[in-house]
TORKOL-4160 file (C-alpha; in steps of 0.2 Angstrom, whole numbers, padded with zeros to 4 digits, m for minus):
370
<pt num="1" X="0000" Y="0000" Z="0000"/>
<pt num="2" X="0008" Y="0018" Z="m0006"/>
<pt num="3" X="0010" Y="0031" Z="0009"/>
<pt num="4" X="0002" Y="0046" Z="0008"/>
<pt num="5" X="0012" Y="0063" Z="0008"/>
<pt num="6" X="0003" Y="0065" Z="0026"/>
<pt num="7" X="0015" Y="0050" Z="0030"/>
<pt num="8" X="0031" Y="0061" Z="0031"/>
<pt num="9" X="0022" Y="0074" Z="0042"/>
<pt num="10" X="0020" Y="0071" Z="0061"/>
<pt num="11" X="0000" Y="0078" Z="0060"/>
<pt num="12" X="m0007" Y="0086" Z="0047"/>
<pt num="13" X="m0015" Y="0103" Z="0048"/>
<pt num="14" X="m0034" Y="0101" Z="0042"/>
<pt num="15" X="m0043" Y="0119" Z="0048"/>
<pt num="16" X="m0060" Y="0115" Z="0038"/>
<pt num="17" X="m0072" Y="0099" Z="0040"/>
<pt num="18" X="m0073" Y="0086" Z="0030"/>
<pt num="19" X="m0081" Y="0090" Z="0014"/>
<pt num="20" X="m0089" Y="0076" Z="0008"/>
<pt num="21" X="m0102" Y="0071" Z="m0011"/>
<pt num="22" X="m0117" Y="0079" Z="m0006"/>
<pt num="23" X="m0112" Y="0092" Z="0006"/>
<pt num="24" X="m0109" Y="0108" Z="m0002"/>
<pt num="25" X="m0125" Y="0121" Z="m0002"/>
<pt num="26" X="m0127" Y="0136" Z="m0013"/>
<pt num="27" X="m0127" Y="0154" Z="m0002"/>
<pt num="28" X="m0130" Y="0165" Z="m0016"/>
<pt num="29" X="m0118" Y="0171" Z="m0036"/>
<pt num="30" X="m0118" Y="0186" Z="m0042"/>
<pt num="31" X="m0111" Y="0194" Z="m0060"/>
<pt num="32" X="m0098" Y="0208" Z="m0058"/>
<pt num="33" X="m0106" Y="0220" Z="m0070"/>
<pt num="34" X="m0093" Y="0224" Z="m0085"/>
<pt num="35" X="m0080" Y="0233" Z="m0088"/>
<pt num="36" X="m0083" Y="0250" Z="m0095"/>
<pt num="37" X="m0071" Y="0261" Z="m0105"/>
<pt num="38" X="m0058" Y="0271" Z="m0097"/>
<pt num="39" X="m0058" Y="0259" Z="m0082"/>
<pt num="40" X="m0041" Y="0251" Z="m0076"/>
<pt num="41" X="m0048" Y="0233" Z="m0071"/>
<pt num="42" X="m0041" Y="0217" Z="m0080"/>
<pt num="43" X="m0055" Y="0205" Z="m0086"/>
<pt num="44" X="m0052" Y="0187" Z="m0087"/>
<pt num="45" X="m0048" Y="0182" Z="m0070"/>
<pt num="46" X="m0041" Y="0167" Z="m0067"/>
<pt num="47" X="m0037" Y="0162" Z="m0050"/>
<pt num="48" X="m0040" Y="0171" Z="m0033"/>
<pt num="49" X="m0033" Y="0169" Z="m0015"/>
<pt num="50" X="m0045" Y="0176" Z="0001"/>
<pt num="51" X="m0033" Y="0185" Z="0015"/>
<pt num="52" X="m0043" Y="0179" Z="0032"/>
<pt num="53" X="m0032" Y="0191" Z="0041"/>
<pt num="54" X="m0038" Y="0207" Z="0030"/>
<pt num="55" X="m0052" Y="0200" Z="0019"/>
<pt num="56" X="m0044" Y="0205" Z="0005"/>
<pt num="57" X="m0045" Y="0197" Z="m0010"/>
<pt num="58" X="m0030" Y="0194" Z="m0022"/>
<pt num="59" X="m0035" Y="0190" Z="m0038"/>
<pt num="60" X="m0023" Y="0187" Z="m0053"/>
<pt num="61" X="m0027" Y="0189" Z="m0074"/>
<pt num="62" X="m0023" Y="0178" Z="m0089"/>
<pt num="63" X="m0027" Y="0194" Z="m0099"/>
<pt num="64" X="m0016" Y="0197" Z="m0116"/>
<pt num="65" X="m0006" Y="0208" Z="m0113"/>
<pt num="66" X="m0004" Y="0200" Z="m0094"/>
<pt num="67" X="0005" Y="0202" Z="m0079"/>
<pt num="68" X="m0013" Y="0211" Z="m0068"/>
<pt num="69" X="m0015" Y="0208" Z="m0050"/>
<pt num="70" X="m0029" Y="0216" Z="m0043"/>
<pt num="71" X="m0038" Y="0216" Z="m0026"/>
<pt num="72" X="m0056" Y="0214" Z="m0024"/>
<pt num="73" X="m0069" Y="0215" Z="m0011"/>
<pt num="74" X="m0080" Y="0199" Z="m0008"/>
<pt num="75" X="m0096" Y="0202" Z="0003"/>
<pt num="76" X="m0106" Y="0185" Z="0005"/>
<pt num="77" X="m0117" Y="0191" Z="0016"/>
<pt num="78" X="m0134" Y="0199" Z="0017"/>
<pt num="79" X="m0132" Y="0196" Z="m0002"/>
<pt num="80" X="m0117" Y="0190" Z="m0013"/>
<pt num="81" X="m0107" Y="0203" Z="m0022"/>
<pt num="82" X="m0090" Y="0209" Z="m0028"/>
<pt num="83" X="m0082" Y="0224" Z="m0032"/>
<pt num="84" X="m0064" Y="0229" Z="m0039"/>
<pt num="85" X="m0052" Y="0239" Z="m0026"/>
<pt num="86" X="m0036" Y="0243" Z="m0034"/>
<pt num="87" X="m0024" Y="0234" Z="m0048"/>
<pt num="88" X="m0005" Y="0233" Z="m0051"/>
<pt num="89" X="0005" Y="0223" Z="m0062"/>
<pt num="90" X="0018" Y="0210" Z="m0057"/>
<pt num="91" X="0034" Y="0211" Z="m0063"/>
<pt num="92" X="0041" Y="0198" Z="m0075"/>
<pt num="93" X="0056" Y="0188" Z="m0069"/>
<pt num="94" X="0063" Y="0192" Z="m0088"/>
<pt num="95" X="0065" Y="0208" Z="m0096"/>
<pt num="96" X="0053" Y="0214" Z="m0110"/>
<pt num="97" X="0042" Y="0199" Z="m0107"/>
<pt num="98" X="0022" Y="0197" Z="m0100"/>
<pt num="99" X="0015" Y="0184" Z="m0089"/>
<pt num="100" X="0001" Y="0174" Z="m0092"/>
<pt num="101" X="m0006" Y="0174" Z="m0071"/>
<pt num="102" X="m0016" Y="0160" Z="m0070"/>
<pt num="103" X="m0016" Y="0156" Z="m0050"/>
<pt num="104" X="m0011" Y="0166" Z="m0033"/>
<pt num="105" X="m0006" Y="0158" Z="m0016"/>
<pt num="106" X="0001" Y="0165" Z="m0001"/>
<pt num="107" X="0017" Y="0166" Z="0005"/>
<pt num="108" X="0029" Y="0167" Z="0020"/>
<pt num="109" X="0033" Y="0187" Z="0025"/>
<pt num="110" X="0017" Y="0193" Z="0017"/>
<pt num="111" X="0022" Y="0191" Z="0000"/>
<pt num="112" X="0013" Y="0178" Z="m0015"/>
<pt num="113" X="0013" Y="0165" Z="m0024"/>
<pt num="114" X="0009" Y="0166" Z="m0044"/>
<pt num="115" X="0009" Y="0154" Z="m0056"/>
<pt num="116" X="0012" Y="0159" Z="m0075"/>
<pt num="117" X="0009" Y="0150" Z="m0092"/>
<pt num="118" X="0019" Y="0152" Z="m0107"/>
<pt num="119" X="0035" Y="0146" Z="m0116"/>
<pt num="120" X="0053" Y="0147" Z="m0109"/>
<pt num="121" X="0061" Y="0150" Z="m0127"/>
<pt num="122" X="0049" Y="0159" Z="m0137"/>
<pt num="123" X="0053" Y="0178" Z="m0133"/>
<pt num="124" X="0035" Y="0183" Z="m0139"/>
<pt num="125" X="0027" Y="0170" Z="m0128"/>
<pt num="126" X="0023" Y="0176" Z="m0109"/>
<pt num="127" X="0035" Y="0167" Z="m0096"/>
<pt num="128" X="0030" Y="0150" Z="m0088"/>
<pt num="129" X="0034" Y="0147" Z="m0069"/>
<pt num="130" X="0029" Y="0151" Z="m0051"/>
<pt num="131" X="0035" Y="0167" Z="m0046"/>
<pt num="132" X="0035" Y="0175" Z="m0030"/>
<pt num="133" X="0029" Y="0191" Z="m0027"/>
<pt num="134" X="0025" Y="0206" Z="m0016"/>
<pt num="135" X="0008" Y="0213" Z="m0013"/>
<pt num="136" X="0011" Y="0228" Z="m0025"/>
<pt num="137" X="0018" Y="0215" Z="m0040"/>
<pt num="138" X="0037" Y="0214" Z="m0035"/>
<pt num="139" X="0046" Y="0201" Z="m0041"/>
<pt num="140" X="0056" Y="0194" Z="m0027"/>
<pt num="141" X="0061" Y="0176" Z="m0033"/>
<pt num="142" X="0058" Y="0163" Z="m0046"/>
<pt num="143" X="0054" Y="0145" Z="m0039"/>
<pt num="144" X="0062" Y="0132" Z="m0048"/>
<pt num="145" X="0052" Y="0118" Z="m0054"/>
<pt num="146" X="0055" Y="0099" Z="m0062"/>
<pt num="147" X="0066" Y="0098" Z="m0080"/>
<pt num="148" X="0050" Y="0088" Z="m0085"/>
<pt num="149" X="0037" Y="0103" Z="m0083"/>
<pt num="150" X="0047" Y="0111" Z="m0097"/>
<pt num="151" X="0035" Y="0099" Z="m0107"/>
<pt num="152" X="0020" Y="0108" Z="m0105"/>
<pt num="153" X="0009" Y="0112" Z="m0118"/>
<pt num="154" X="0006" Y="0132" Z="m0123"/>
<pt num="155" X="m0011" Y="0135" Z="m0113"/>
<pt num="156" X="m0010" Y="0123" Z="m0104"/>
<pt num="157" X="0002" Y="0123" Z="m0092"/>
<pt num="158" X="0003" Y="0129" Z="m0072"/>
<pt num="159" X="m0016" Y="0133" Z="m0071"/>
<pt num="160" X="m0016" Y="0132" Z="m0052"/>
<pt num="161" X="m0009" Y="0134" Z="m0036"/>
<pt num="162" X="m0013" Y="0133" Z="m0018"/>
<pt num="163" X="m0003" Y="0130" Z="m0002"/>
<pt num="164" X="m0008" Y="0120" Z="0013"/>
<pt num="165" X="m0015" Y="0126" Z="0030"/>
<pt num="166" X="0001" Y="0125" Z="0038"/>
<pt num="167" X="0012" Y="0135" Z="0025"/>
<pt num="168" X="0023" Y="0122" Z="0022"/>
<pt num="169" X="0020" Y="0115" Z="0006"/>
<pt num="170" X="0015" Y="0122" Z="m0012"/>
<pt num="171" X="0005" Y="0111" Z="m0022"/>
<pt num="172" X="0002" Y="0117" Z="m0041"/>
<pt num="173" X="m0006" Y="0107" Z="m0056"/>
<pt num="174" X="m0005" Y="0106" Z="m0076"/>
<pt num="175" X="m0021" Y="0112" Z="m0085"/>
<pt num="176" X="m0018" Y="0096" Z="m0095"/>
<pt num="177" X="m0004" Y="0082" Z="m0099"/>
<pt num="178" X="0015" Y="0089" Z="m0105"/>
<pt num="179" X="0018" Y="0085" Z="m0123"/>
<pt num="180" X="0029" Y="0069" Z="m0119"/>
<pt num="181" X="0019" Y="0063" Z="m0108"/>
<pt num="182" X="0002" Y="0060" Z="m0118"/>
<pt num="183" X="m0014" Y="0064" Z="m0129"/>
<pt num="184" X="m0026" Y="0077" Z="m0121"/>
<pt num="185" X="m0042" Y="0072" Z="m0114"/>
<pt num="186" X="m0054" Y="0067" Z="m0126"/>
<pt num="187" X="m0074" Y="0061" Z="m0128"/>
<pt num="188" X="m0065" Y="0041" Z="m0127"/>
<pt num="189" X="m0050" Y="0046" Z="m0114"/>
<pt num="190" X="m0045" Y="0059" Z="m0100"/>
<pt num="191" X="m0026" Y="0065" Z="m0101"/>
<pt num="192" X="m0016" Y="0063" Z="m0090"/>
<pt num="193" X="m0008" Y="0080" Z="m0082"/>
<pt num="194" X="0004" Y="0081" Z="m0065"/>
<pt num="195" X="0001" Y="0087" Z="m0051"/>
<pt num="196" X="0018" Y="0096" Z="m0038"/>
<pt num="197" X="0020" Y="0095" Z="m0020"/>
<pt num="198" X="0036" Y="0106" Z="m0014"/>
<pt num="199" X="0040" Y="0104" Z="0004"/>
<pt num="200" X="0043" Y="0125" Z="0007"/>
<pt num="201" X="0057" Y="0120" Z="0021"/>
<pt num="202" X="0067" Y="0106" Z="0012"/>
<pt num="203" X="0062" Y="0111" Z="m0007"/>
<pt num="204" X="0061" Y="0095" Z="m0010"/>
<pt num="205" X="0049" Y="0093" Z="m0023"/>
<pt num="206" X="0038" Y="0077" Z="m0026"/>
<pt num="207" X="0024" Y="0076" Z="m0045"/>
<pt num="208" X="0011" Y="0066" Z="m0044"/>
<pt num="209" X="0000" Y="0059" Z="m0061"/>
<pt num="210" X="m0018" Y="0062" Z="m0061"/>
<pt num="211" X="m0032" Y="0057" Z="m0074"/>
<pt num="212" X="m0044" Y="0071" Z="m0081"/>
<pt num="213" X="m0061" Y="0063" Z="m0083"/>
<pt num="214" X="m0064" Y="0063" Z="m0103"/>
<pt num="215" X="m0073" Y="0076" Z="m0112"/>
<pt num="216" X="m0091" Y="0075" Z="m0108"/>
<pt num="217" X="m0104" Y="0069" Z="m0122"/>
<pt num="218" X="m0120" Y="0078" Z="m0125"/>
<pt num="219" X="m0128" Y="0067" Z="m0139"/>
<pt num="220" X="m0125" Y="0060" Z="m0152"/>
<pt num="221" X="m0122" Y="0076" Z="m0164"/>
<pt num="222" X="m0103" Y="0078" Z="m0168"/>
<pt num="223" X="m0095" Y="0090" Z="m0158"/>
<pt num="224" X="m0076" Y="0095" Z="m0152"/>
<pt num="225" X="m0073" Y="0099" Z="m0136"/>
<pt num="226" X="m0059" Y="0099" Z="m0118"/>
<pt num="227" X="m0057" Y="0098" Z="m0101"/>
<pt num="228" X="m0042" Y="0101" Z="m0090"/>
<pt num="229" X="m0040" Y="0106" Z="m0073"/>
<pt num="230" X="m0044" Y="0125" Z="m0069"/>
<pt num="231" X="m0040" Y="0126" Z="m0051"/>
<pt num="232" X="m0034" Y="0116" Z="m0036"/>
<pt num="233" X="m0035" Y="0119" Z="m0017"/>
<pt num="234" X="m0027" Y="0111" Z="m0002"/>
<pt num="235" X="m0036" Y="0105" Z="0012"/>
<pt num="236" X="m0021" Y="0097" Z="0020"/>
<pt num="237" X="m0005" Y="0094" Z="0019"/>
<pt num="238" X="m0010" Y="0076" Z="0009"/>
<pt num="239" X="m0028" Y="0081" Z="0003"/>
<pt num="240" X="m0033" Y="0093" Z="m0012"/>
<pt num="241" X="m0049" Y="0099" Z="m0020"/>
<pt num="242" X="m0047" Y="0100" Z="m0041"/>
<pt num="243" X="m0060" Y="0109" Z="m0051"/>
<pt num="244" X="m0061" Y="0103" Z="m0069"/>
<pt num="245" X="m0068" Y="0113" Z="m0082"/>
<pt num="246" X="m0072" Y="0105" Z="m0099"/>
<pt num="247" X="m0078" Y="0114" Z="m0115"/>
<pt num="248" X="m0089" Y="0106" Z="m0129"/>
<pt num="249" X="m0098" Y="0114" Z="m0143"/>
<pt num="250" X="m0109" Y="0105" Z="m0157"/>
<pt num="251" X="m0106" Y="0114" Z="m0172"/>
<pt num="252" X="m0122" Y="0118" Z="m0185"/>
<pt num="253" X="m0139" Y="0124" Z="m0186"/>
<pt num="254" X="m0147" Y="0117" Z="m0166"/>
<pt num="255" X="m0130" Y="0113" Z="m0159"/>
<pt num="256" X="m0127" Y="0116" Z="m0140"/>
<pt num="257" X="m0111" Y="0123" Z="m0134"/>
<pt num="258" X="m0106" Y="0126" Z="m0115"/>
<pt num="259" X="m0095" Y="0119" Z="m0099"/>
<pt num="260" X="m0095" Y="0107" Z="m0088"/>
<pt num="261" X="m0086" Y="0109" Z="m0070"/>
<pt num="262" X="m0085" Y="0096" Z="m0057"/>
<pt num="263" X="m0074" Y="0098" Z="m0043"/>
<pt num="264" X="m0066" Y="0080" Z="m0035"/>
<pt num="265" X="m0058" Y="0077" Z="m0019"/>
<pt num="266" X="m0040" Y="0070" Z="m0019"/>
<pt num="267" X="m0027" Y="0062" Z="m0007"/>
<pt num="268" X="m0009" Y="0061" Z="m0012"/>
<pt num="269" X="m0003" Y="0044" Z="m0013"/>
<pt num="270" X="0015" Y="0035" Z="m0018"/>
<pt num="271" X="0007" Y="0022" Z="m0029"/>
<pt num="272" X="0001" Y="0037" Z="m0040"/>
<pt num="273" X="0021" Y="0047" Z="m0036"/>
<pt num="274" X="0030" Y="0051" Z="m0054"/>
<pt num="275" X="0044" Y="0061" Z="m0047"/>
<pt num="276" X="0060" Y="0064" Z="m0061"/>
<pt num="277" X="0051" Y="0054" Z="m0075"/>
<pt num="278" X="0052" Y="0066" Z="m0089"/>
<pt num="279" X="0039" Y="0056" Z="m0100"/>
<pt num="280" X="0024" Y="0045" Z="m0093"/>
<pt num="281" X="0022" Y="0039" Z="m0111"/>
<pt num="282" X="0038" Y="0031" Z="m0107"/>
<pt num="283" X="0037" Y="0029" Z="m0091"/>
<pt num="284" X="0018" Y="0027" Z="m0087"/>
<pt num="285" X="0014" Y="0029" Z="m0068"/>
<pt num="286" X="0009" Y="0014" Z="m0059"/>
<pt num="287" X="m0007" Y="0022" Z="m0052"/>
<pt num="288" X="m0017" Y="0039" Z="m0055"/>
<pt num="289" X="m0022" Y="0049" Z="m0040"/>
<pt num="290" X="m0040" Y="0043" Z="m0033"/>
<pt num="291" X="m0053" Y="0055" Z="m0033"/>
<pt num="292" X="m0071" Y="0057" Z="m0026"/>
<pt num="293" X="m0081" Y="0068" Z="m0035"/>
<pt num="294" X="m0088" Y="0083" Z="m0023"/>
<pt num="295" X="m0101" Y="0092" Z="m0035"/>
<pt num="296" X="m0106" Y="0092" Z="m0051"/>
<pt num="297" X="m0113" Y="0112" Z="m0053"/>
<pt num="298" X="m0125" Y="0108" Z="m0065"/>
<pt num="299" X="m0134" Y="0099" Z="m0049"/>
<pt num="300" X="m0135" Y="0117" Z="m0041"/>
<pt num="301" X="m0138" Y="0126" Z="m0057"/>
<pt num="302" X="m0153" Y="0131" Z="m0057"/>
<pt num="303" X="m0151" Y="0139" Z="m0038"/>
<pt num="304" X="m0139" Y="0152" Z="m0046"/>
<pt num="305" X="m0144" Y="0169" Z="m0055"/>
<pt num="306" X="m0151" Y="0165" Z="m0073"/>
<pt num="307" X="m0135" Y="0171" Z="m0080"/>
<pt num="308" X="m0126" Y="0157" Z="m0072"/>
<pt num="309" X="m0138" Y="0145" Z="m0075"/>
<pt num="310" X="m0128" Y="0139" Z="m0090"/>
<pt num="311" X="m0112" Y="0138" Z="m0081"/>
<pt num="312" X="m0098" Y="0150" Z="m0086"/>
<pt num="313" X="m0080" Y="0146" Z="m0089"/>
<pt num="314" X="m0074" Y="0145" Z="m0069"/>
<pt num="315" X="m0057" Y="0145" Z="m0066"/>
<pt num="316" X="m0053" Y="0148" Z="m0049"/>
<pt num="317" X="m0058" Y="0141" Z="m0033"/>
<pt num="318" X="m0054" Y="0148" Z="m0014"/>
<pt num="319" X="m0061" Y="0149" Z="0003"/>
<pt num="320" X="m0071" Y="0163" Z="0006"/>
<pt num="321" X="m0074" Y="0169" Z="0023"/>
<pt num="322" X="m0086" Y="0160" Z="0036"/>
<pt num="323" X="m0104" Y="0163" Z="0039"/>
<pt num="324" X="m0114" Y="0172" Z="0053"/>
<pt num="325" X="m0118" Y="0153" Z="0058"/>
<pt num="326" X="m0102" Y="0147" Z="0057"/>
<pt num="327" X="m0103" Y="0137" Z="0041"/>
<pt num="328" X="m0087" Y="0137" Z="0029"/>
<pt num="329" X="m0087" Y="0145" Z="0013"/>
<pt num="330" X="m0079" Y="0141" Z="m0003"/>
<pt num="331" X="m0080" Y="0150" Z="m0021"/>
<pt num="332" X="m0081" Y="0148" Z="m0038"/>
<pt num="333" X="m0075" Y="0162" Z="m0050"/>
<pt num="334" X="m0077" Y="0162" Z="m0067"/>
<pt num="335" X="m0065" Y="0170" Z="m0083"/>
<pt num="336" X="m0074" Y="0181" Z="m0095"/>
<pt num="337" X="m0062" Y="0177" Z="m0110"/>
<pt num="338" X="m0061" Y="0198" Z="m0112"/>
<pt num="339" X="m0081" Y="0198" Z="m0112"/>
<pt num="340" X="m0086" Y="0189" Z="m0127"/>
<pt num="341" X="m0102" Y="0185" Z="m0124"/>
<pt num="342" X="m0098" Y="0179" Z="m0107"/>
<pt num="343" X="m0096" Y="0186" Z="m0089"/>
<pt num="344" X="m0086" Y="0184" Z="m0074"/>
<pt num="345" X="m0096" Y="0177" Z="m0060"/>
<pt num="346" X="m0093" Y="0170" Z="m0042"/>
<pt num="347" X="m0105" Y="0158" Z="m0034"/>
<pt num="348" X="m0102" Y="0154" Z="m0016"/>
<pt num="349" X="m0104" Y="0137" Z="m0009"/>
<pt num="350" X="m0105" Y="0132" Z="0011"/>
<pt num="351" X="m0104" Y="0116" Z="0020"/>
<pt num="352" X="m0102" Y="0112" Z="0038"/>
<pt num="353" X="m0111" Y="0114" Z="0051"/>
<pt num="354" X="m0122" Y="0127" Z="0059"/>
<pt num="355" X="m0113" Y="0130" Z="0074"/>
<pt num="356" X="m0116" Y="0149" Z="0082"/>
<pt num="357" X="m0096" Y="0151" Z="0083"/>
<pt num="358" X="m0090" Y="0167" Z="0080"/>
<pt num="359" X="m0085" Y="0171" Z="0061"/>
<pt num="360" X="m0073" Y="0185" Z="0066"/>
<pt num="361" X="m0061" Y="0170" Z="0073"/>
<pt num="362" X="m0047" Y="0171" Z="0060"/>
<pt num="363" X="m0037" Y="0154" Z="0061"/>
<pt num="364" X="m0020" Y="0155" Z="0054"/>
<pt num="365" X="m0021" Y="0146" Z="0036"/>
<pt num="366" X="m0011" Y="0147" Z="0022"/>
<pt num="367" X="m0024" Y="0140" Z="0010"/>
<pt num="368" X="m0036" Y="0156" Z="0014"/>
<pt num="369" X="m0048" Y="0148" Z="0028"/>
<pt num="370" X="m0054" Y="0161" Z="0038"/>
């Protein structure tokens, strides 16, 4: 039997309750209205980390030209909103090139974590890697990451990030598999994409394989179509949430187009550890990460505003901040794709629970659980 990544830890830190099929609730969504002309606020935001210390939220774009970090105020409470504070733009760890910000996690000394896509050697590309960052977009380091990850696809590469409870590990996931190491999920197969575990006070740095679910089937109709992972968040040092985001559109007069997102539970096993293999095609990993399905969100569709009834393109996923009754929050935001005919949305979700305690109680977390 493989050890979990919990197996090297003495106990690890878990600061929510279990979440478990069947336990998430819808407290309210909302659509941030758009962006009009002359205003500085990025569109396409793609991942998002809640401060529980300030209630600031830290939200980073994939926007061409990138590089945006803005903060945002989140209110769940009488009624769900959202509303932009101030933006500034991280700086590049390469001179003359952009970033393509996909997720945001917090780090020691108040500084950040953001992760970028791109292409190392194409100078018109943005530049790929997790970066760490001050609060006003100074660059302060560049993390290093496995030889292997140099494989990853343009787009689909360091979607998301999140650290554990305990700040001592960084946890990050491909959108989808690298080039060497396989096809990309399909309407017959899911891909095969890598997830990283860094231990923040060794570096050492541990990959794991994980299995997309294949790309959904409406009907019969022809149609093309993806799925990839959006978004991951730690719950422990050992066990993850991973929202997946697939895309499928029927082409032709009466054809359906539209995304399915699903967000699974995860525990980090050995028997699924691929750590220095540069290619699973080659070297195909024993095992894939188990995973429990949390929530489909077409099952909580239609509790949504109607604009979100359809389900948007959601690419981010963080706690919010607790309820009056004690009950734990988490969020979905969504990515507008620059506004063409879609919008960016957060619906917030609850589980746990009702237990009186007092929300203002801020525990110390680095995955953002107030």
């Amino acid at each position: 039997m493989g050890l979990s990544l919990a197996g090297c830890l003495s106990r690890p830190v878990r600061l929510v309750p279990e979440l478990t099929p069947g336990g998430l609730s819808v407290v309210g969504s909302y659509v941030l209205p758009p962006v009009k002309a002359g205003e500085p606020w990025p569109q396409e935001l793609s991942g998002a980390w809640l401060d529980p210390a300030t209630q600031e939220l830290f939200v980073v774009s994939d926007e061409d030209p990138g590089g945006a970090m803005m903060t945002m105020r989140l209110t769940v409470e009488p009624a769900v909103t959202l509303a932009p504070v101030r933006v500034v733009t991280v700086e590049a760890p390469v001179a003359g090139r952009t970033l393509d910000l996909e997720g945001v996690a917090p780090a020691a000394g108040a500084h950040l974590f953001v992760s970028s896509e791109g292409e190392e050697v194409s100078p018109g590309v943005a530049v790929p890697g997790i970066l760490e960052v001050t609060r006003d977009g100074r660059l302060v380091r560049r993390h290093p990451i496995p030889s292997a990850w140099a494989g990853m696809r343009v787009n689909l590469g360091l979607e998301a990030l999140s650290t554990s409870p305990d700040r001592q590990w960084l946890f990050a996931a491909s959108e989808g598999p690298f080039s060497q190491d396989g096809p990309l999920s399909d309407f017959d197969a899911g891909g095969v994409s890598r997830v990283l575990a860094r231990d923040l006070r060794t570096g050492r740095t541990r990959e794991y394989a994980y299995r997309v679910e294949p790309v959904p089937r409406w009907s019969d109709r022809p149609a093309v179509g993806e799925n990839g992972i959006s978004d991951l968040l730690a719950l422990s040092a050992d066990e993850l949430l991973i929202l997946e985001r697939a895309y499928v559109s029927e082409p032709g007069p009466g054809g359906r187009s539209g995304n399915t997102v699903r967000i699974y539970r995860v525990r980090l096993d050995a028997a699924a550890e691929v750590t220095g293999r540069w290619s699973l095609r080659a070297e195909p990993p024993a095992a894939v990460l188990r995973k429990t399905l949390v929530l489909d969100m077409a099952s909580v569709a239609p509790r949504l505003v109607e604009r979100l009834q359809g389900l948007e393109n959601f690419e981010a996923l963080f706690f919010g901040p607790r309820l009056k009754d004690g009950r734990y929050t988490l969020v979905l935001m969504s990515d507008n794709n620059g506004g063409r005919n879609q919008v960016t949305g957060v619906v917030v979700l609850a589980w746990g629970p009702s237990t009186g305690a007092d929300p203002s109680r801020v525990l110390p977390s680095a995955a953002g659980v107030p």
